[in-house]
C-alpha positions as CSV (number, residue, x, y, z in Angstrom):
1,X,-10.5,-28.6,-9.5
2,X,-7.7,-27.2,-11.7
3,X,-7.0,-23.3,-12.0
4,X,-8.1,-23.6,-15.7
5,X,-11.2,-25.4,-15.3
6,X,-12.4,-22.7,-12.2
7,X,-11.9,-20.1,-14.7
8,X,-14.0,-21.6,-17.4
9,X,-16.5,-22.2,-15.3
10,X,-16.3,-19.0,-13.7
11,X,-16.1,-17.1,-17.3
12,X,-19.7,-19.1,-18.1
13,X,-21.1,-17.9,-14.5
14,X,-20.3,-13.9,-15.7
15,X,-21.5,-14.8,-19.1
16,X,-24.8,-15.8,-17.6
17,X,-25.2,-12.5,-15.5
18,X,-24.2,-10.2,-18.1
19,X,-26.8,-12.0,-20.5
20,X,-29.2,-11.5,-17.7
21,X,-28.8,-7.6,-17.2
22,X,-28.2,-6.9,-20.7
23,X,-31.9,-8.6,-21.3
24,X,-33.2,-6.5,-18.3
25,X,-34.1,-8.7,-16.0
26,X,-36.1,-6.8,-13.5
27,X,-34.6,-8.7,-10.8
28,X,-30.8,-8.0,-11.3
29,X,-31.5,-4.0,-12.6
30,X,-30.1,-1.8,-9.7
31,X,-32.3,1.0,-8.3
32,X,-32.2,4.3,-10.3
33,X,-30.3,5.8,-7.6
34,X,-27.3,3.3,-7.3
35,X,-24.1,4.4,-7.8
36,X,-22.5,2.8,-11.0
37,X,-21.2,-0.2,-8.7
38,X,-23.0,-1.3,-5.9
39,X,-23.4,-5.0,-5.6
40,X,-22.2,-6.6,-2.4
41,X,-18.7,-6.3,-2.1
42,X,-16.9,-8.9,-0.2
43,X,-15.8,-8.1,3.0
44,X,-11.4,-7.7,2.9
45,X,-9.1,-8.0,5.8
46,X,-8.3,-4.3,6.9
47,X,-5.9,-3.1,9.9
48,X,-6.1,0.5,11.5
49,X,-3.2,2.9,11.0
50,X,-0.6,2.3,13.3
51,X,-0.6,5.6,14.2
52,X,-3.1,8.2,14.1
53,X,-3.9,9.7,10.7
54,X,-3.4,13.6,11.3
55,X,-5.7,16.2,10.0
56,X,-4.1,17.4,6.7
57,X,-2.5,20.5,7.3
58,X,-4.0,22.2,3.9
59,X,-7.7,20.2,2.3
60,X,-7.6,18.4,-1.4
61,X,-8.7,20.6,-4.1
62,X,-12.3,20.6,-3.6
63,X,-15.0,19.7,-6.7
64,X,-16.6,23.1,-8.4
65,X,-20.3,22.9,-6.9
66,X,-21.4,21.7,-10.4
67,X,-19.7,18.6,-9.4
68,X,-21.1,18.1,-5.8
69,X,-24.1,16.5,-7.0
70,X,-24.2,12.4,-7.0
71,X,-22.6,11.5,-10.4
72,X,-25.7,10.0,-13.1
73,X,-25.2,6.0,-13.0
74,X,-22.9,5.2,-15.8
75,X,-23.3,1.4,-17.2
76,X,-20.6,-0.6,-17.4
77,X,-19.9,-2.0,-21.1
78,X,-22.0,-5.4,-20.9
79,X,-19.7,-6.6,-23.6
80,X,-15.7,-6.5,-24.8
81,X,-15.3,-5.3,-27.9
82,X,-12.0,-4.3,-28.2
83,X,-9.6,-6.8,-28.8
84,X,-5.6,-4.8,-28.4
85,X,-3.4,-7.6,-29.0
86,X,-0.7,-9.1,-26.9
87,X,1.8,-6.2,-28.1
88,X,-0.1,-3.5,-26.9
89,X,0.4,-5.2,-23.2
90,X,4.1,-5.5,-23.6
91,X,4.1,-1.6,-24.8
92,X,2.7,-0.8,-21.6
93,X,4.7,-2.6,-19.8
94,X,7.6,-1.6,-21.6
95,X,6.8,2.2,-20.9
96,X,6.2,1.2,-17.4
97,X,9.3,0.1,-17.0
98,X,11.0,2.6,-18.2
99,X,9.7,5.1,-15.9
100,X,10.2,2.4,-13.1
101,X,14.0,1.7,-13.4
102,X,14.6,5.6,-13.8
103,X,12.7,6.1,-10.9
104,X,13.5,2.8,-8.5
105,X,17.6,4.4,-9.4
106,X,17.1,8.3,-8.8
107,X,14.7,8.0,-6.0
108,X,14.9,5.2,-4.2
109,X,14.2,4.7,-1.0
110,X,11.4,7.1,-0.4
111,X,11.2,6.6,3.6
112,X,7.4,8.1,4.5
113,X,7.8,11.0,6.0
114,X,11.9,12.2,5.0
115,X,13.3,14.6,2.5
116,X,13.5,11.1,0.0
117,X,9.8,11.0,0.0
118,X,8.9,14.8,-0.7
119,X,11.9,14.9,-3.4
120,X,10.1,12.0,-5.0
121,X,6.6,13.9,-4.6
122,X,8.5,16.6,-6.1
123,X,9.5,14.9,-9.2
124,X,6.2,13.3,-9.4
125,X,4.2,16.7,-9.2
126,X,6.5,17.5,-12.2
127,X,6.2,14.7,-14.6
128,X,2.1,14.7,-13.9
129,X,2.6,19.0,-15.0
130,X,4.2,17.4,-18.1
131,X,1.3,15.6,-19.6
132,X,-0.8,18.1,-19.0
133,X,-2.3,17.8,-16.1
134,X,-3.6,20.4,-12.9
135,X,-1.1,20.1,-10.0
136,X,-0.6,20.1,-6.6
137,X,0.5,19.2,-3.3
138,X,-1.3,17.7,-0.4
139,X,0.9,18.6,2.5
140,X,0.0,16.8,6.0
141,X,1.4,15.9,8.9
142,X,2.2,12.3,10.6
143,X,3.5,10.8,13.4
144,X,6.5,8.9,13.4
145,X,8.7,6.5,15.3
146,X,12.6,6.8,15.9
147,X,14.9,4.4,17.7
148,X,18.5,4.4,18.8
149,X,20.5,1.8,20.0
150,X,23.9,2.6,21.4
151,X,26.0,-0.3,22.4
152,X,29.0,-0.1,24.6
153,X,31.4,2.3,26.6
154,X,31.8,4.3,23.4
155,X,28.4,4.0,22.4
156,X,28.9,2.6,19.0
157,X,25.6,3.7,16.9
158,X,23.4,0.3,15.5
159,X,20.8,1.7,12.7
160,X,17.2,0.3,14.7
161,X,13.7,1.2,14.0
162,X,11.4,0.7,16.6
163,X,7.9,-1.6,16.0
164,X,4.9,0.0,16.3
165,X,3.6,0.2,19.6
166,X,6.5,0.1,21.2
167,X,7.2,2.0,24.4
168,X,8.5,5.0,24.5
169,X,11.5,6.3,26.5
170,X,15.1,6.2,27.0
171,X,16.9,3.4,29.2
172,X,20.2,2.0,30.1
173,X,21.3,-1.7,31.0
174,X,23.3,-4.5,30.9
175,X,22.3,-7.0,28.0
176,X,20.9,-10.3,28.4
177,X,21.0,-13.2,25.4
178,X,17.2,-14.2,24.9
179,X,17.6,-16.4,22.4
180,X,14.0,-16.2,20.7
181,X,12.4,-16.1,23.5
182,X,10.0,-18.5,23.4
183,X,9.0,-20.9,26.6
184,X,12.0,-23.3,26.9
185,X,14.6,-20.5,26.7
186,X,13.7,-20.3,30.6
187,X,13.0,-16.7,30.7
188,X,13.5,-15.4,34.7
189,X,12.8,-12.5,36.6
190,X,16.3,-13.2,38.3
191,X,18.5,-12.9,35.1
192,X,16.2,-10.5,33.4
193,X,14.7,-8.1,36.1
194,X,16.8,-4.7,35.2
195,X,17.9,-5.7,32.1
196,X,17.9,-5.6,28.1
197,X,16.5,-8.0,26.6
198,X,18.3,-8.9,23.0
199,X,15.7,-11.5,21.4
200,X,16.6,-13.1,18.0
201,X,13.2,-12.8,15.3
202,X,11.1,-16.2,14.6
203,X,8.9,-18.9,15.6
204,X,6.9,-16.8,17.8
205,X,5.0,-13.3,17.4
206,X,7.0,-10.0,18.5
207,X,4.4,-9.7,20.7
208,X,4.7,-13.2,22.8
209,X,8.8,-12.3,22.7
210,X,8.4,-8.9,24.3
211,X,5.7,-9.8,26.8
212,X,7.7,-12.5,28.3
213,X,10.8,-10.3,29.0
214,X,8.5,-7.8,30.0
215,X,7.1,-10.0,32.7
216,X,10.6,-11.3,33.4
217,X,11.3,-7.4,34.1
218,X,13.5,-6.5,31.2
219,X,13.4,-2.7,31.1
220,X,14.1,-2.6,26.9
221,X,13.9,-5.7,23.8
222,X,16.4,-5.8,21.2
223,X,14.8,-7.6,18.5
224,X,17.9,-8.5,15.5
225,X,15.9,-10.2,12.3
226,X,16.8,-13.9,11.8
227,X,17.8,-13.2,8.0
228,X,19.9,-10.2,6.6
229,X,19.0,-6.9,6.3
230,X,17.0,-4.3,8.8
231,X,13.3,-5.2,9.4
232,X,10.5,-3.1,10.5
233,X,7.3,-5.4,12.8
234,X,4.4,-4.2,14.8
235,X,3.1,-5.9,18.2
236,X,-0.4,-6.1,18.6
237,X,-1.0,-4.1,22.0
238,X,1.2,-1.1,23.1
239,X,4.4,-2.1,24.8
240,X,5.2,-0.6,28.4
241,X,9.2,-0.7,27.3
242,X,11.1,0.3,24.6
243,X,11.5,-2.4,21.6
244,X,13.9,-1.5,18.8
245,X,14.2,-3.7,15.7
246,X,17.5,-4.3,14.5
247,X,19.3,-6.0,11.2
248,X,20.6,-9.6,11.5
249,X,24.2,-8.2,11.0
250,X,23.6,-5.9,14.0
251,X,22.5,-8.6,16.3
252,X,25.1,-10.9,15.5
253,X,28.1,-8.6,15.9
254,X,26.4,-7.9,19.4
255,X,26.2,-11.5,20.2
256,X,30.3,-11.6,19.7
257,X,30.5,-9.1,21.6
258,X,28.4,-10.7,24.5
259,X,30.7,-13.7,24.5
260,X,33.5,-11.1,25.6
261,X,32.1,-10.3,29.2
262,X,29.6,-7.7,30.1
263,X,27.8,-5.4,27.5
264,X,25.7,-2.2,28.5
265,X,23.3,-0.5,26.0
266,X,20.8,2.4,25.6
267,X,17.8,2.1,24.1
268,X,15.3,4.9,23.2
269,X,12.2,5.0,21.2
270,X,10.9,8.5,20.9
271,X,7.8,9.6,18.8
272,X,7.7,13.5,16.8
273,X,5.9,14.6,13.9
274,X,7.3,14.8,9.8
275,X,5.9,16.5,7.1
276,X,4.2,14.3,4.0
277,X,2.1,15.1,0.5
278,X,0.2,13.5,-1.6
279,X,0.7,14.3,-4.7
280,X,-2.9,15.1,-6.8
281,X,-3.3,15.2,-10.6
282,X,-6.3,16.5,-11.6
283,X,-7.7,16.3,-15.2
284,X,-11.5,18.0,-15.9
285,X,-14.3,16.4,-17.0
286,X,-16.7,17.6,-20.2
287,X,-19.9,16.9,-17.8
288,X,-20.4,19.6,-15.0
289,X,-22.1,16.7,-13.4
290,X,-20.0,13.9,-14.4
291,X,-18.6,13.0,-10.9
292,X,-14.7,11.9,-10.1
293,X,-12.6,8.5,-10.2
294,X,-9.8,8.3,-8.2
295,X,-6.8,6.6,-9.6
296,X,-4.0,6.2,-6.9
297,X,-0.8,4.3,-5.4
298,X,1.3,4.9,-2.7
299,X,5.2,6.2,-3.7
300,X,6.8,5.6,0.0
301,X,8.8,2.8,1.2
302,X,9.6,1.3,4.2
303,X,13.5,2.7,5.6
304,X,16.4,1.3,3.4
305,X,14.6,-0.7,0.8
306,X,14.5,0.3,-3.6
307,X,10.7,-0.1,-3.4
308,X,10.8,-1.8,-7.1
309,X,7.3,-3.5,-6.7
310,X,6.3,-1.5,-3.9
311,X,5.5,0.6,-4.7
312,X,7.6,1.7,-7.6
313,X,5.4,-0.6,-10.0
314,X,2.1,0.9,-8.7
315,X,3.2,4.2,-9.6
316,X,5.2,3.2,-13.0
317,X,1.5,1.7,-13.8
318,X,-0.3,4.9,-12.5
319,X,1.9,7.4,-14.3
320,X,2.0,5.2,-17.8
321,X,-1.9,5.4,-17.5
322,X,-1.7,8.8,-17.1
323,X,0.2,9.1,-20.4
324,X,-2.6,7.0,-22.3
325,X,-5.0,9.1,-21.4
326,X,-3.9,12.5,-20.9
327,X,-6.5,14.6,-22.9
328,X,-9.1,12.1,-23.1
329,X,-12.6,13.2,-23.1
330,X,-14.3,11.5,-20.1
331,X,-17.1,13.1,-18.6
332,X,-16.1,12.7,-15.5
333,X,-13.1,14.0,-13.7
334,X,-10.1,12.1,-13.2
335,X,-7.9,12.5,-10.1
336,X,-4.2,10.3,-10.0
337,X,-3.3,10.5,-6.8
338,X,0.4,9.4,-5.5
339,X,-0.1,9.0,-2.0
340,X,2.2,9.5,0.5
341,X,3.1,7.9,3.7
342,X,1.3,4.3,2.9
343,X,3.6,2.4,4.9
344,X,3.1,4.4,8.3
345,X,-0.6,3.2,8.3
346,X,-2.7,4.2,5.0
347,X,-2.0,8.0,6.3
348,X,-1.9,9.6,2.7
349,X,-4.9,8.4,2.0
350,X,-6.4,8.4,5.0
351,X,-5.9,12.1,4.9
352,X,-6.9,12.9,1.4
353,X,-10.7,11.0,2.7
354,X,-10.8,13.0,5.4
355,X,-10.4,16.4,3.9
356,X,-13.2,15.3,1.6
357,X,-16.6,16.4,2.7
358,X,-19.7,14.3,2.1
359,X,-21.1,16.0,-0.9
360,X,-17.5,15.4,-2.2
361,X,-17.4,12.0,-1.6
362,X,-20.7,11.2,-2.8
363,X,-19.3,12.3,-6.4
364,X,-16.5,9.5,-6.6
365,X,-17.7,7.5,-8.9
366,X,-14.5,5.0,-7.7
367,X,-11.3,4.9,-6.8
368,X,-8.3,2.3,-8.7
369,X,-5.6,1.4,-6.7
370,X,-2.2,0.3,-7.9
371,X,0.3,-1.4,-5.2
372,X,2.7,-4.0,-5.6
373,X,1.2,-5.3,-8.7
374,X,4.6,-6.4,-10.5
375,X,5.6,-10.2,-9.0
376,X,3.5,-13.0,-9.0
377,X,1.8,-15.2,-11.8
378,X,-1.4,-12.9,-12.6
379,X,-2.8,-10.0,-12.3
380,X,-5.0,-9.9,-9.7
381,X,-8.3,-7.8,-8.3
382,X,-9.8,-7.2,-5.5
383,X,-13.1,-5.2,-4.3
384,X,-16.4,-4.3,-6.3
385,X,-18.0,-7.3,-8.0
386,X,-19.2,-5.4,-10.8
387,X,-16.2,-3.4,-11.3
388,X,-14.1,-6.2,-11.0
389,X,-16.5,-8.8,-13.6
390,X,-15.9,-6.0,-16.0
391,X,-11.9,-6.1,-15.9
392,X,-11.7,-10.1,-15.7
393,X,-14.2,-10.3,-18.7
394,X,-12.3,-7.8,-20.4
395,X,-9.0,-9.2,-19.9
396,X,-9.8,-13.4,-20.1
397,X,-10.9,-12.0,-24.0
398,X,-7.8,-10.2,-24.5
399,X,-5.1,-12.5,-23.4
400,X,-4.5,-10.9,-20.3
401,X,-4.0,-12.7,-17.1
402,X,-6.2,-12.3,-14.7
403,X,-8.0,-13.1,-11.3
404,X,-10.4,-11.8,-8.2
405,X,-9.1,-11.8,-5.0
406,X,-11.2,-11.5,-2.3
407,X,-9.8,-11.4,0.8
408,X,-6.2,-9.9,1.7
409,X,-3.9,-12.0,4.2
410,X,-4.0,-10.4,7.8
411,X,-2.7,-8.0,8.8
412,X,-2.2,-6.9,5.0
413,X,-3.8,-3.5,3.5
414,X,-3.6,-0.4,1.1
415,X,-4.7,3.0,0.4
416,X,-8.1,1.9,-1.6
417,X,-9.0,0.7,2.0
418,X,-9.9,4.3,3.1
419,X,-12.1,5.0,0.0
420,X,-14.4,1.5,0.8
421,X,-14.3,2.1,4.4
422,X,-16.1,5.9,3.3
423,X,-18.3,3.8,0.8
424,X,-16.4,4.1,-2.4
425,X,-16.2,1.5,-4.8
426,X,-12.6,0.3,-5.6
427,X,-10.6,-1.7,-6.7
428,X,-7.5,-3.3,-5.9
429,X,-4.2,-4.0,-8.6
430,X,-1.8,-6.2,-7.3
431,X,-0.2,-9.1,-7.8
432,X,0.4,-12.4,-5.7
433,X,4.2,-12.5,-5.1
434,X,4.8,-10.2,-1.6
435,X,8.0,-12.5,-0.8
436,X,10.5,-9.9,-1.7
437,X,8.4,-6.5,-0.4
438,X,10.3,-4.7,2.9
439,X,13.5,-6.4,2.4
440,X,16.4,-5.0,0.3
441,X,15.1,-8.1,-2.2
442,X,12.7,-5.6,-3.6
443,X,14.5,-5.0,-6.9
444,X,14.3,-4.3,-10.4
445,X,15.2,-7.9,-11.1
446,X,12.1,-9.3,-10.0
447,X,9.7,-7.4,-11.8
448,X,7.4,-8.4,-14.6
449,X,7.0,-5.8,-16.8
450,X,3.8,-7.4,-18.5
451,X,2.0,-7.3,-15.1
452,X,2.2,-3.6,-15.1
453,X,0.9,-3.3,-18.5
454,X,-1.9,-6.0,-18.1
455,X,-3.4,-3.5,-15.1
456,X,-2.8,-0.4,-17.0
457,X,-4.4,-2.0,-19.6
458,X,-7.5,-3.2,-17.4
459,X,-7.8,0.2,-16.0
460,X,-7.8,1.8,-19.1
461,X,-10.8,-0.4,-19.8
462,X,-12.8,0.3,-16.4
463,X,-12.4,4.3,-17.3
464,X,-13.9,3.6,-20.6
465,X,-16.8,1.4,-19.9
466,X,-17.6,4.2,-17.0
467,X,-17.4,6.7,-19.4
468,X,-19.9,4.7,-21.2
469,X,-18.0,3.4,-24.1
């Protein structure tokens, strides 16, 4: 079936529910209590942090009591009425990208957890202040990884980061050439047992790599990436050795120096807390009872990348909706939230849930998320049905391109995961291009301005039909 004849078909099937419910079918009416989107959601592909999400040192700003109650069930708009045309997109986009290539230039990278990430909360906190909006700062703690790898009588310093799970500790040894360490590179106790393992990255998973030198007795693994550029990879049990990730460059000038005689290394992964924030926004509602919606996007990247689409374009998209609707009259409260420390394990956002108490989180009404939603063909959407009928609808009668996702590749998360695993509706902005994202590829170049404004335009839409216009 062609793409354009699946989204006819599946623009008649939405057609056909939203006739039903608009006629009030008894059937397909929700129960009085429901919150405003509670059809099934499909089930999406979530991983647990990598490391442990730490109790926020300081809670969110809490809801006034007024707002403690369960929010009143707003109904989504059953049909689009406004029709913005094409250039209202491309000014979105366009004021997206401006913030985006000021920002991806002054604050780029934004390694969770460093003083790059807090100077970026900083300068976040203050352009939120700007348009008007109540400010502050989320500060918590997280745990993070370090690796060093010193090479040689002189100990000549290769930048590493260690995978998660790895061991920790501190060794010393002669290296060994692994190749890639996969079955036919003959991996032995007798030319291993003692030693460092230096592996080269591919064909097989970090974990199969490590646990064969491992069992070969390899006290430390060396992994160099098999393309340029530092790499960051997680196994999928905890190591009992040291493994240290380094950059294709690295591994190759070690490998020279391999082919000269002996080599001797030291390898340490150590683990020690760093400070992180979100950043929280916060603009009041006209209903005492009018409930919350969380819009949010992580602003960290992973070490030594610009973080263009992500998350730069999550945040370009989040702040240019900010702009758009900074003294609207919603009944309900809105929250932007620029979460920090994303790419250590969801713990921004996993810490911003968890400060929440259950009255608190009974008020979300739902929570947006915008991540890496700038390269690709479409916009895409992923989590409540409802929520997520509304935006295609909207956009499939605006020009804007548009399609649900429902399931995320393994392995693969963001921050709205939190908010659905504490029974939240959300939904998920992204886009289906990840090629470029954790590599220094992740530039300006290959961003699509007009995706940004297509989901700040779709988002714009989901606040007004749940404010009930």
């Amino acid at each position: 079936m062609s793409r354009e004849m699946a989204r006819r078909i599946s623009g008649l099937l939405w057609a056909v529910v939203i006739l039903v419910v608009a006629c009030g079918s008894p059937a397909a009416a929700p129960p009085a209590t429901a919150s405003p989107a509670l059809l099934t959601r499909p089930a999406e592909a979530t991983v647990a942090a990598a490391t442990p999400v730490a109790a926020p040192s300081q809670p969110a700003p809490s809801p006034s009591p007024t707002e403690l109650t369960a929010p009143p069930t707003p109904e989504l708009t059953p049909t689009v009425e406004a029709r913005p045309s094409s250039d209202r997109v491309v000014e979105l986009g366009a004021q997206a990208w401006d913030f985006l290539t000021a920002f991806t230039q002054d604050f780029s990278p934004r390694e969770s957890g460093t003083a790059q990430e807090k100077a970026a909360a900083d300068f976040l906190a203050a352009r939120f202040e700007s348009l008007g909006y109540d400010v502050s700062l989320q500060p918590f703690k997280v745990d993070v990884a370090s690796a060093e790898v010193l090479i040689g009588p002189e100990g000549q310093d290769f930048r590493s980061i260690p995978l998660t799970r790895s061991g920790q500790g501190s060794v010393t040894g002669f290296l060994v050439d692994a190749g890639r360490a996969m079955e036919e590179d003959n991996i032995s106790a007798a030319e291993f047992g003692g030693k460092i393992a230096l592996i080269e990255r591919g064909a097989i998973t970090f974990e199969a790599k490590v646990q064969r030198v491992t069992e070969a007795g390899a006290v430390a693994a060396v992994i160099y990436n098999d393309r340029p550029r530092l790499f960051g990879g997680t196994l999928s049990t905890e190591a009992s050795i040291p493994v240290a990730a380094l950059s294709r460059e690295s591994g190759t000038a070690i490998l020279r120096l391999l082919t000269e005689g002996d080599v001797e290394a030291t390898v340490s992964a150590t683990f020690g807390q760093r400070d992180s924030q979100n950043v929280i926004a916060e603009m009041r509602g006209t209903a005492a009872d009018g409930g919350i919606v969380i819009l949010g996007g992580h602003y960290d990247t992973v070490a030594d990348v610009p973080g263009a689409n992500d998350n730069g374009s999550g945040i370009a998209a989040l702040v240019t909706l900010a702009a758009e609707v900074a003294g609207e009259s919603y009944p309900f409260t809105t929250r932007f939230i620029p979460f920090g420390s994303e790419e250590l394990g969801l713990l921004g956002s996993g810490a911003y849930v968890d400060s929440l108490t259950e009255e608190e989180r009974q008020a979300i009404i739902m929570m947006l998320n915008f991540d890496a939603l700038a390269t690709g063909d479409v916009v895409g959407l992923l989590g409540d049905l409802e929520l997520m009928g509304a935006a295609v609808d909207f956009g499939r009668a605006n020009g804007i391109e548009v399609e649900r996702r429902f399931s995320l590749s393994a392995g693969t998360s963001s921050d709205h995961a939190r908010f659905q695993q504490a029974g939240i509706p959300v939904v998920f902005f992204l886009a289906d291009d990840f090629s470029r994202i954790h590599t220094a590829a992740d530039t300006l170049e290959f961003v699509q301005p007009e995706l940004m404004g297509g989901s700040v335009a779709l988002a714009i839409h989901l606040l007004e039909s749940v404010a009930g216009r």
